[in-house]
Every structure is written in structure tokens, then in C-alpha cells.
N, C-alpha and C positions, 0 to 999 in steps of 0.2 A: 218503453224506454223514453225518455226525455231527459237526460244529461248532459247533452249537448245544445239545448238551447241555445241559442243568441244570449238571452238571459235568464239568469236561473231564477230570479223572483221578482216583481215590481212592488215598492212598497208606497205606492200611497202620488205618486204626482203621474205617472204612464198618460194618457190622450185628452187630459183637463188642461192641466197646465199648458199642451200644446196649440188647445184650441184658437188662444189669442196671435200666434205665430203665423199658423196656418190661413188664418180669415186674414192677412197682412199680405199675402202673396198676391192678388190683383193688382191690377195696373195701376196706377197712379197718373196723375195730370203734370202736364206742362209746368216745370218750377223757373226759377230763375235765381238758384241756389249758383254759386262760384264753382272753380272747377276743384275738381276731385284727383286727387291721385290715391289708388288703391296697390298698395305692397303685395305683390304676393297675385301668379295667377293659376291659384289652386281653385278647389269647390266653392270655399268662401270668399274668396277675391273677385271669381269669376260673376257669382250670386250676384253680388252687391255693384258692380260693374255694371249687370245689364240689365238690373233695376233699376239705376242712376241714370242709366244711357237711354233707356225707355220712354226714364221720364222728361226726358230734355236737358240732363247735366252733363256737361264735361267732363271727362274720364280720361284718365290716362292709367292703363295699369303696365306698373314696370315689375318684371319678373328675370331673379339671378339665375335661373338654368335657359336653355336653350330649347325647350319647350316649356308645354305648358300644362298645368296639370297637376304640380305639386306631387301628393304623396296618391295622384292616380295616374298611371302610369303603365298603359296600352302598349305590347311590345309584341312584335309582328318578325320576330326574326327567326321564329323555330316555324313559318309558317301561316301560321295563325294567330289571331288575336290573343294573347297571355296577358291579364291584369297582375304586374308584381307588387304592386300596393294593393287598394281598395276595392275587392271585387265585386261586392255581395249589395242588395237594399235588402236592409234587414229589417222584416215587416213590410210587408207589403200595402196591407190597408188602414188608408188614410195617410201614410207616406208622402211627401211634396214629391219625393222623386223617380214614385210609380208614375204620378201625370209626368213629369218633365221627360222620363224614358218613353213615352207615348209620342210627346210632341216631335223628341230628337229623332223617330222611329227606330229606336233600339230593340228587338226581340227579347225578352226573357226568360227565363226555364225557372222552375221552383228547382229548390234542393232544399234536403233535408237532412239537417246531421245528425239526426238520429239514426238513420238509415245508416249503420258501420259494421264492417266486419275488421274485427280485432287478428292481428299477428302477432305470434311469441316464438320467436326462435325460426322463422320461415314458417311455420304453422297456423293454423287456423283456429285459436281457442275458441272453446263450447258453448255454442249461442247464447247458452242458460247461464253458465259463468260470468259474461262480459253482462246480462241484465242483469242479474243477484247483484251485479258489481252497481250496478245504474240503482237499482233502488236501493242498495245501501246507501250511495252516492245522494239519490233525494231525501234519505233518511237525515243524513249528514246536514243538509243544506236547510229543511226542515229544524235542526237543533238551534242552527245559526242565525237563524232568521229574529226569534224574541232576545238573542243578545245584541243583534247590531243597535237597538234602539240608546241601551244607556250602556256602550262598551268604553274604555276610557281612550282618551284621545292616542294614546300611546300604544292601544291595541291592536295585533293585526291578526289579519284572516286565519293567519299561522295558528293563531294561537288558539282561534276559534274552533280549527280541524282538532287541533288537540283536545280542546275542552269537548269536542260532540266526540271523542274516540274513534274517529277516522283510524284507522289499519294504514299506515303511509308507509311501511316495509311490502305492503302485498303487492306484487309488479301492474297488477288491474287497477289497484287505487292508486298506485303513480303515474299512469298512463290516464285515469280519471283526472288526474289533479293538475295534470301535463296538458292536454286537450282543451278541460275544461275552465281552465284557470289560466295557466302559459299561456294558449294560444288565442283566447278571448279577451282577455283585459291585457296583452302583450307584457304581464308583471306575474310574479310572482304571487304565494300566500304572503309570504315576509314583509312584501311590498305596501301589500293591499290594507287601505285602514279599513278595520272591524267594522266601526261604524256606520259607515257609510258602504260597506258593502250590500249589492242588490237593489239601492236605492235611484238607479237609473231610473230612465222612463224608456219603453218599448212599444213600437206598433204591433198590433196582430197583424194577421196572413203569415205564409210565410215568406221565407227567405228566398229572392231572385238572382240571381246571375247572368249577367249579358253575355252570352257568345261571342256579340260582337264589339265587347269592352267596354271601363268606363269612358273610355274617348270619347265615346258618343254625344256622350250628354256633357262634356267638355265640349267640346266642336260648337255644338249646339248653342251654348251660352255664350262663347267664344266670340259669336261671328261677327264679321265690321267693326268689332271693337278695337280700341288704338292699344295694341298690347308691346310694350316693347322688350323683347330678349336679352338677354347678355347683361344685365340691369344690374347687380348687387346693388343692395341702398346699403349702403354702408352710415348715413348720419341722415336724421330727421330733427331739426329746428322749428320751433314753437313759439307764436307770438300772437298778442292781439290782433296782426295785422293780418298772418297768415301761418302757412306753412313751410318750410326748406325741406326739399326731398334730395339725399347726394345721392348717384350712383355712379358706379363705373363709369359710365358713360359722358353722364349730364347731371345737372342740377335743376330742381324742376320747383318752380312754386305755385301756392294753390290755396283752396280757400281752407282747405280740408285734407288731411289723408287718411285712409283706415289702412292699418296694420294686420293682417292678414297672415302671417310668418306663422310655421309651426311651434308649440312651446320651445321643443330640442334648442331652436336656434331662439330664441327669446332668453332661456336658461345660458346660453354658452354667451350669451352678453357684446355679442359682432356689430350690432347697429346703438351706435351712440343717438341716443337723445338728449335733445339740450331746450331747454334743462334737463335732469335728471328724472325719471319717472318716479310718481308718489310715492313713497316708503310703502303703504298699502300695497300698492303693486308689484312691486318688485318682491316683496315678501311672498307674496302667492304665487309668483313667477319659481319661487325659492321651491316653494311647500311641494307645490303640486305634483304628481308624476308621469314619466311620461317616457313610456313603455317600448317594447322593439318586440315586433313579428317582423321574420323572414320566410323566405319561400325558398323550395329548393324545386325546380320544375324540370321532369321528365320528358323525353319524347321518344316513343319506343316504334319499331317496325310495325309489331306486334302485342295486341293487347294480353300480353303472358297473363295476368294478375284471373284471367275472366276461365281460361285453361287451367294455371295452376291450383288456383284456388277454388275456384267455380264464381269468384267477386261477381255481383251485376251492382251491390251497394252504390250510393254515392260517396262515400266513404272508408277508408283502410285507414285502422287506428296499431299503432306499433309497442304494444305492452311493455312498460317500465319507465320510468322518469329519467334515465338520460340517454333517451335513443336518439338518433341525429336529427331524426322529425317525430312530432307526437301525433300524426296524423294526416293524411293522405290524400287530396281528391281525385274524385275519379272522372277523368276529362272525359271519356266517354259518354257521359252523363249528357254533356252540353253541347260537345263537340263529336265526330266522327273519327279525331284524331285519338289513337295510342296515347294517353296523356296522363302525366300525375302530379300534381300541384304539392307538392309535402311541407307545412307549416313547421313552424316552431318558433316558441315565445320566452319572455324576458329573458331572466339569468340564461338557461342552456342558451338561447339565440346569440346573446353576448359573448358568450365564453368563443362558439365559434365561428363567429365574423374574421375571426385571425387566419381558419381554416384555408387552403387550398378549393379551389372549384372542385380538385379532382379525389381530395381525400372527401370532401362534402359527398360528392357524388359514390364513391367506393364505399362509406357509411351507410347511405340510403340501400345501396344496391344490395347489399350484405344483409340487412336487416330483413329485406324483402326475397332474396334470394333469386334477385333478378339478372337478366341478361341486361350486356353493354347498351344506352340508349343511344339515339342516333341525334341527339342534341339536349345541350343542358341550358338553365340559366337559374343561376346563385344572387339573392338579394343580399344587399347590406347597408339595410335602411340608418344602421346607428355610423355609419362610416361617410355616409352622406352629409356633405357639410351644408346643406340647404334641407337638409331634415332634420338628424341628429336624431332619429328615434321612428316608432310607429303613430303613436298617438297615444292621448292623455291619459290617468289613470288617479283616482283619489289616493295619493299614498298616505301612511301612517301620519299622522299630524298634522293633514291636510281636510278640507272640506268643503261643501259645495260655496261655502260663500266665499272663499278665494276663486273661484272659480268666476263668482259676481264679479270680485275686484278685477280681475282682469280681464271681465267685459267692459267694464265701466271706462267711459273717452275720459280724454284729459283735457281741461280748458277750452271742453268744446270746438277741440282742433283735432284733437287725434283720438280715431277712432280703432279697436280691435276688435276682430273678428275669428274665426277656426273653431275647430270641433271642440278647444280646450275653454273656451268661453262660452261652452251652452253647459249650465247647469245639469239638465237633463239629458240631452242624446248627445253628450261628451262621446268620443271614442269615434262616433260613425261618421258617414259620409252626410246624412240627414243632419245631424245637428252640424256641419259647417256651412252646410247651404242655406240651413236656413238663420246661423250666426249673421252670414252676410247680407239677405234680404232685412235682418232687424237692424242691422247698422244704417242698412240703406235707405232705411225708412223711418230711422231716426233723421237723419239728415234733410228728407226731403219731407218731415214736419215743420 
């Protein structure tokens, strides 16, 4: 089985294209560049912060929530360490952020989402079924693959399921397309441009998990640096001479800023720029997409799922395209705690952010035929106004070079950065970290 990949195909840029990124991550010498202010202290803000700071530059990074962390997000209240954003380093080798989980001393465990046992109805569907389901499924992906090259800009993934004869009434190919598609690109087929589909880049090894969360490696990059809380920038000014940074707070000027802010809140148009940013920009700000994965997280007395079912998987996948989660971890795996992490992506994630904790929760519990847990916590990454989404996604009439345009600084003042400004590991944690070392080292040429 393999239909659960991180990614279902690389076509053609995967550990080339990255080599130039990677050999960039060394230290750097003493500059005597002006100061910095860096928006945003997420992965990328955090990157390009303490490359700057390393190198001898003045940094100030102002950030609107009251931590730090952005769309990673360490929460210790069921107990234990629970990542409700960004859990995973996907691809392990060759990775920036297998060394930097080294350095933070972070532990990590492989998983493997291939490793799933499927539920229909409380039931255990038939190991043979759920794979027949998976290489049809790579059959499918297989058909897709020589249309993405010359698909028309207008075309999406939707339309490609149809064209290879995907079965999207059979409740295993909804729950394929749910898993595989929902809760991987955080969109939809509908969503997804044709073309550009599977054209990521991807590390091998596999996939890690911190036990003990991404904080770590936040922490890690974090430290001694001048980060200030409670910050909204609400307006950034632009000049030969410098920069204007507004926030809640203060007004802050500098030689320099990099913009660091998730699309969601770039799209929703909260921070005025003055002037106005290039038409180019703002256009691909328009195009681009940018997706919503939630989490619905379990904390049980006891691990029913391992009794009921005889589960030891790292994964429980929940057959049919609008069950409340399209798939399940299994905290056991990583932790010693009862635990089940339950995903779900684009449209259905959308539809119930409106939900109740408790109806979310009575959904889950019903599908799996489980007893009351002894603690929940419900994500609603699109309801967050310092997020406004999961992370990026090529939608229909969108493509990698908007994705250039709005890495590209403006008048050599203003700099951006995030997972939505790397061409290639768009979506992950890896391509924000390493968005912020190339800004930063833009700067400090």
C-alpha cells in the first residue's frame, strides 16, 4: 500500500532544486546590514531571525498572538505534548529540520501512513478491500500523472478523477480521496489545479513526529531573541530611506522588514501597505490557495480501539467522504497515552468549524463506536484571525510562478517569507524554514 504518502508523485524538481537552499544554511560572518524587523514569529520568521541575529544584525521580531509559533502550536493541556498545527517532518533525509531537531534535542519516532486500519460502520473493513482500494487508487494517480503536464489552466484534480474513472460513489474511494487529498493538500479535487498537481518537491526517509512537539525546535530558534507579543502590524510604510512597522503597540523603524504572515491573513488584506503592493503581487496573493486541516483530539482512560478492534496501526481511517474525520492517529504510537489525533481537510473541515466541541466530539465517538473520552481539543485554524487557513495549496488558475511573485521583496525593503513563498516544499514546515534562511540571506549579501 502506498496511498497515503506525504506525496503521491514528484515530477521532475524533488532534492536538485533544493541543493542550492540547503548549502545556504551555514553560518554566515559579521555584517553590518541596518536593523531588521521580521513580521510574524512562526517557522519562517523564527529561521530568518536567527540567521540575521547570528550574523550580527539587529532584529526585532513583532508577533500578534501571545505566543510564538505561528501555525505550530504545542499544547500541554490534555497532559501531554499535542501538536494542533504542524506535527510531522516529512522526509526525513536530507531535511534542514532532521539536523535542527538534533540540535533542539527533540526525540522523534517514524510513522507511517500507510500503516491503516479502515472503519465502516464501527467495523473493521477487509484488509484486501481497503488495498484493492490503494492500488486502484495508484492506478488512478498513475492515469493522472501524463495529464498534469499540458492540462488547461482551468482544469482541476476533479476533473482528472473523472477523466482516469475513479468510482467516487464507492465509500473506500471517498475515504481515499478524503485521507488522501482533504487531508494532505488541506483542499479539495475541485480546488486543486490539474496541472500543477504532484509537482512538489519531497525528501525521502520517512516521516517523524516529535513526542515532544514542534515547540521544540521553536524554543530552539527562539532564544535571546527580541520577540515582542501582543504586536499586530497593522500598517508597513516603504521608502528609500527605510521602513515604518505599525503595531498595536509601537511603531518601529528599520532598514528592512520581511513579512512572514500566513497567505489566509495576506488574502483577508488586514495589514495596509503603503504604497500599495505590485499588482503582480497582489494578483498571486488573489490566485493562490490556501487550504484548512483541523484536528479533533481524543484522550481516553483506555486504549478501546487496540481491544475493540485489535488496532496496533498507526493509523484508523473512517470509510466514506463526509465522516466527521477521514482519519485517525494513533497516539499510542508515540506516546503511552490513550490518544487519537482525528484530521479532516478543506470543504468538510469548513463546513464544520461552526460545529459545537461537543456535537464534533459525539460525531467522532459514533463513527468509531467509542466510549466518553476524558478530554478533547477541536482546532479551527480558518476561524483564527492570525491564520485564516492551514497552509497553501496551487488552486485552479493558479501556479508555481505566483508563488515566485510573492516571494519576490519590493524595493529591496520588504522582504516575504512562509511556506506559501517556496515553490517547491509549499505546504510544509521545511519549506517555511527554509523561505526564512533564503530571505535572510538575501539580506546579509
Amino acid at each position: 500500500m502506498f496511498a497515503l504518502t506525504r506525496r503521491q508523485f514528484t515530477l521532475g524538481l524533488g532534492a536538485v532544486a533544493a541543493t542550492p537552499l540547503l548549502a545556504a544554511c551555514g553560518g554566515g560572518g559579521v555584517t553590518t546590514r541596518g536593523h531588521v524587523v521580521v513580521v510574524g514569529a512562526g517557522m519562517s520568521g523564527l529561521a530568518a531571525a536567527r540567521r540575521l541575529t547570528d550574523a550580527g544584525v539587529p532584529v526585532t521580531v513583532v508577533e500578534a498572538r501571545s505566543r510564538i509559533g505561528g501555525r505550530i502550536w504545542t499544547d500541554t493541556s490534555l497532559g501531554l505534548p499535542v501538536d494542533l498545527g504542524a506535527a510531522w517532518i516529512h522526509g526525513s533525509q536530507g531535511n534542514p529540520l532532521t539536523g535542527l531537531a538534533a540540535q533542539a534535542g527533540a526525540h522523534t519516532v517514524q510513522t507511517n501512513f500507510d500503516d491503516v486500519v479502515v472503519l465502516d460502520g464501527g467495523r473493521t473493513v477487509d484488509p484486501a478491500a481497503v488495498e484493492e482500494v490503494s492500488w486502484n487508487w495508484a492506478g488512478i494517480i498513475d492515469e493522472i500523472e501524463p495529464m498534469t503536464f499540458d492540462a488547461a489552466p482551468d482544469a482541476s484534480l476533479a476533473d482528472g478523477l473523472v477523466w482516469a474513472g475513479a468510482d467516487l460513489d464507492d465509500p473506500l474511494m471517498q475515504w481515499m480521496v478524503a485521507a488522501a487529498i482533504g487531508a494532505e493538500y488541506a483542499a479539495d479535487p475541485e480546488e486543486l489545479a490539474l496541472r500543477w498537481f504532484g509537482h512538489e518537491g519531497e525528501f525521502d526517509g520517512p516521516d517523524l513526529i516529535l513526542p515532544g512537539g514542534y515547540r521544540q525546535l521553536i524554543d530552539h530558534l527562539a532564544r535571546d531573541l527580541d520577540i515582542r507579543l501582543d504586536a499586530e502590524v497593522t500598517r508597513i510604510a516603504y521608502d528609500d530611506a527605510g521602513v515604518t512597522v505599525e503595531t498595536a503597540q509601537e511603531v518601529l523603524r528599520a532598514d528592512r522588514v520581511i513579512v512572514t504572515v500566513p497567505l489566509g491573513v495576506l488574502k483577508a488584506d488586514v495589514i495596509v501597505f503603503d504604497p500599495p503592493l505590485p499588482q503582480a503581487k497582489r494578483a498571486a496573493v488573489e490566485r493562490l490557495g490556501f487550504g484548512l486541516l483541523d484536528k479533533v483530539v481524543l484522550r481516553f482512560d483506555e486504549p478501546f480501539w487496540t481491544e475493540a478492534y485489535d488496532i496496533h496501526s498507526d493509523m484508523l481511517g473512517i470509510a466514506g467522504g463526509a465522516q466527521p474525520v477521514s482519519d485517525l492517529v494513533n497516539g499510542l504510537r508515540f506516546t503511552d497515552v490513550p490518544l487519537l489525533v482525528g484530521l479532516r481537510g478543506g470543504a468538510n473541515a469548513r463546513a464544520r468549524e461552526a460545529d459545537s466541541d461537543q456535537r464534533t466530539v459525539d460525531e467522532v465517538l459514533a463513527a468509531l463506536r467509542a466510549p466518553d473520552p476524558v478530554g478533547v481539543l477541536v482546532t479551527r485554524w480558518a476561524a483564527d484571525s492570525y491564520a485564516r487557513g492551514s497552509y497553501s495549496f496551487l488552486a485552479v488558475g493558479s501556479s508555481p510562478s505566483d508563488q515566485q511573485a510573492l516571494a519576490e521583496p519590493v524595493s529591496d525593503r520588504v522582504a516575504f517569507a512562509g511556506e506559501a513563498t517556496h515553490p517547491e516544499f509549499f505546504a510544509t514546515v521545511h519549506g517555511a524554514y527554509l523561505s526564512g534562511l533564503r530571505e535572510a540571506d538575501r539580506i546579509l549579501r
